[in-house]
C-alpha positions in Angstrom: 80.8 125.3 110.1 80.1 123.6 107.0 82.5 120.3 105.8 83.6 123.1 102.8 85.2 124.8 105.4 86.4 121.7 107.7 88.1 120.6 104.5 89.8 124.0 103.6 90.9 124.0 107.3 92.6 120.7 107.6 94.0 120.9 103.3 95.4 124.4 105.1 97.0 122.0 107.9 98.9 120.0 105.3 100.1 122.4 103.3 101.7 124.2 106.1 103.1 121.0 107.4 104.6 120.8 104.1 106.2 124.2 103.5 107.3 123.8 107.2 109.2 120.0 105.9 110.6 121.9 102.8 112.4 124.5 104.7 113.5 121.8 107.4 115.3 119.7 103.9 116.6 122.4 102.8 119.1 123.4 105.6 119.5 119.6 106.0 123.0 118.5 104.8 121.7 115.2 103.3 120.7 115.3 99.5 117.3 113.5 98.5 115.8 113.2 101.9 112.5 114.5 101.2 109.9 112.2 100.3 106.6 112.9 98.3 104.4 110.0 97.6 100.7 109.4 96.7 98.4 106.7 96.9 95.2 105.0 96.5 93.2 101.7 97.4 90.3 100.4 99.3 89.3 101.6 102.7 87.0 98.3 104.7 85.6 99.6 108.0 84.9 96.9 110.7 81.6 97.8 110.8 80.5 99.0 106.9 81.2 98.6 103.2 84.3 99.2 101.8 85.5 102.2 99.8 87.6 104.8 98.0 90.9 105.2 100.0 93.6 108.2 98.5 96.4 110.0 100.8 99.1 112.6 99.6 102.3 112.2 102.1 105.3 114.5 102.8 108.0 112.9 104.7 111.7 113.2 105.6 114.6 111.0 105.7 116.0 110.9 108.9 118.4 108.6 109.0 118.6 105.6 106.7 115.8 103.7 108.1 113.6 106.1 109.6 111.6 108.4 107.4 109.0 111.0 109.6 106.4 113.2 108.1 103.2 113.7 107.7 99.8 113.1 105.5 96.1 113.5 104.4 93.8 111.1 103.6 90.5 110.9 102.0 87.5 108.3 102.6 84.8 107.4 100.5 82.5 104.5 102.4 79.9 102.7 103.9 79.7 102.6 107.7 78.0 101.9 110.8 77.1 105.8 112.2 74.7 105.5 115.7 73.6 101.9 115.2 72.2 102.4 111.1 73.9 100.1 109.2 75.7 101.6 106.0 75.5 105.4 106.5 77.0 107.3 103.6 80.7 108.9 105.0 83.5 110.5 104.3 86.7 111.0 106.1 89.1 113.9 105.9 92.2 112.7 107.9 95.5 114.8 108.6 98.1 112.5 110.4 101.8 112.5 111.3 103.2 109.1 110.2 106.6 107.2 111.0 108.2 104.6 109.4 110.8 102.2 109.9 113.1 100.0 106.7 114.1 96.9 107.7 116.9 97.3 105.0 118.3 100.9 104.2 118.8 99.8 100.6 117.0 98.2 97.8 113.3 96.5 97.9 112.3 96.7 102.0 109.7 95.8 103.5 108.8 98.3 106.3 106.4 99.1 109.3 105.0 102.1 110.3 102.4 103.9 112.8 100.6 106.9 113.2 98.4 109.5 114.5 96.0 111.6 113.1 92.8 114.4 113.6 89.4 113.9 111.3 86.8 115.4 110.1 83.7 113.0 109.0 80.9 113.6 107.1 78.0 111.4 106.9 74.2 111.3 106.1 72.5 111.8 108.8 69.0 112.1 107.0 69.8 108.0 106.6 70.5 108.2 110.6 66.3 109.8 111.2 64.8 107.6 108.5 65.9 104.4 110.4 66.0 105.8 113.8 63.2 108.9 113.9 63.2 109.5 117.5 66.9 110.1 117.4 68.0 113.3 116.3 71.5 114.5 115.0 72.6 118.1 116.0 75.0 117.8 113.2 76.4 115.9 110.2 79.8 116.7 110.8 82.0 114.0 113.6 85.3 115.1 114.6 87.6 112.3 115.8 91.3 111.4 116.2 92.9 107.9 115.5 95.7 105.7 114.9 97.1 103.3 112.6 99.6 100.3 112.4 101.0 99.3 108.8 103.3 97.3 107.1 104.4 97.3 103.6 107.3 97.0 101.1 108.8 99.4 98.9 110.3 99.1 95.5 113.0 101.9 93.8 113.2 102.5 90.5 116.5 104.6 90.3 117.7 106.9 92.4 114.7 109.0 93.1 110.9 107.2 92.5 110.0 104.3 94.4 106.6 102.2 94.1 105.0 101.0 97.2 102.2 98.5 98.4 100.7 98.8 102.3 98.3 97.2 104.2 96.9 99.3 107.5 94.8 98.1 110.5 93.3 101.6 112.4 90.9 102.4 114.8 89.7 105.6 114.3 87.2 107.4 117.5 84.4 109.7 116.0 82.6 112.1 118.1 79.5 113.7 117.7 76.6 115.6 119.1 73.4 114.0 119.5 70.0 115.3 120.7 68.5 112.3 123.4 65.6 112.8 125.9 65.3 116.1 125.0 68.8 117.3 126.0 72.3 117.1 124.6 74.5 114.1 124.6 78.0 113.0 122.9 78.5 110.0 121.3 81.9 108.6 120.7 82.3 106.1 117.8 85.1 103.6 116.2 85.0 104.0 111.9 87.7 102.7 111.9 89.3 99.1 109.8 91.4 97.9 107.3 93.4 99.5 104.3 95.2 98.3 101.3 97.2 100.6 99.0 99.4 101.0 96.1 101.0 104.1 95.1 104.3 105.8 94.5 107.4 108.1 96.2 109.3 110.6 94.8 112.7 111.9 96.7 114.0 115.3 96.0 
């Protein structure tokens, strides 16, 4: 399967989250308690350089200081892929995502968590130039992860909010590799530390 298709497969994901969270808000007697927000910022893996961070999210108000929904995330970066130092990647992440306000109200500050499915994409002709008795089966990693955050969020009005976050994940990449002439698995951690600024919408 190419990463076209892994990418149609988890955008497919997310959108029918969100038509699912849509449906759920409207038969919800509360008004404004659906959430749509983007952001962008810099993705720094433990092990890498940093990079392009952007996530679309799609939450619900579920009471007034728990909001639960979901969101994908895109990674553009640098990172250490079976012992090569900066190995060209990519990350398509789908994730369901809580948060909790400290104040219902006004500017909050807030904390959060989650837990997501990935796709990762990465050069592996980079992996054989420096290693050439190791042989990737694949270029594509699947992986799952999670995330703690923290952040604070600004309205503007009744209905658009700007936010800023900071996120610490670890995120587990699997892959198959081709040792000693037979097949073996390799299991991975891509992932680090996040910073971003974006906005939220409530309809």
């Amino acid at each position: 399967m190419t990463t076209k298709s892994m990418v149609n497969i988890a955008f497919g994901f997310f959108l029918f989250f969100g038509t699912a969270e849509f449906v759920m808000a409207e038969e919800g007697e509360s008004e404004h308690n659906v959430v749509l927000g983007g952001a962008g910022g810099i993705f720094s893996p433990f092990d890498g350089k940093a990079g392009f961070s952007g996530l679309g999210q799609l939450m619900r108000q579920v009471s007034p200081k728990i909001r639960l929904g979901g969101e994908f995330e895109f990674r553009d970066y640098k990172a250490e892929v079976f012992k090569v130092n900066n190995v060209d990647t990519q990350s398509f992440i789908l994730r369901g995502i809580g948060l909790f306000f400290l104040r219902p109200e006004g500017v909050s500050p807030y904390i959060g968590a989650g837990l997501g499915l990935s796709v990762n994409s990465f050069d592996e002709n980079q992996v054989e130039k420096k290693r050439p008795s190791f042989k990737v089966k694949t270029d594509l990693g699947v992986g799952f992860g999670v995330l703690a955050l923290a952040g604070v969020e600004v309205p503007v009005g009744d209905r658009l909010a700007f936010f800023a976050e900071g996120r610490v994940s670890a995120d587990f990449q699997v892959t198959k590799t081709d040792k000693s002439g037979g097949d073996d698995t390799d299991i991975e951690n891509i992932g680090g530390i996040t910073g971003l600024g974006g906005i939220r919408l409530r309809f």
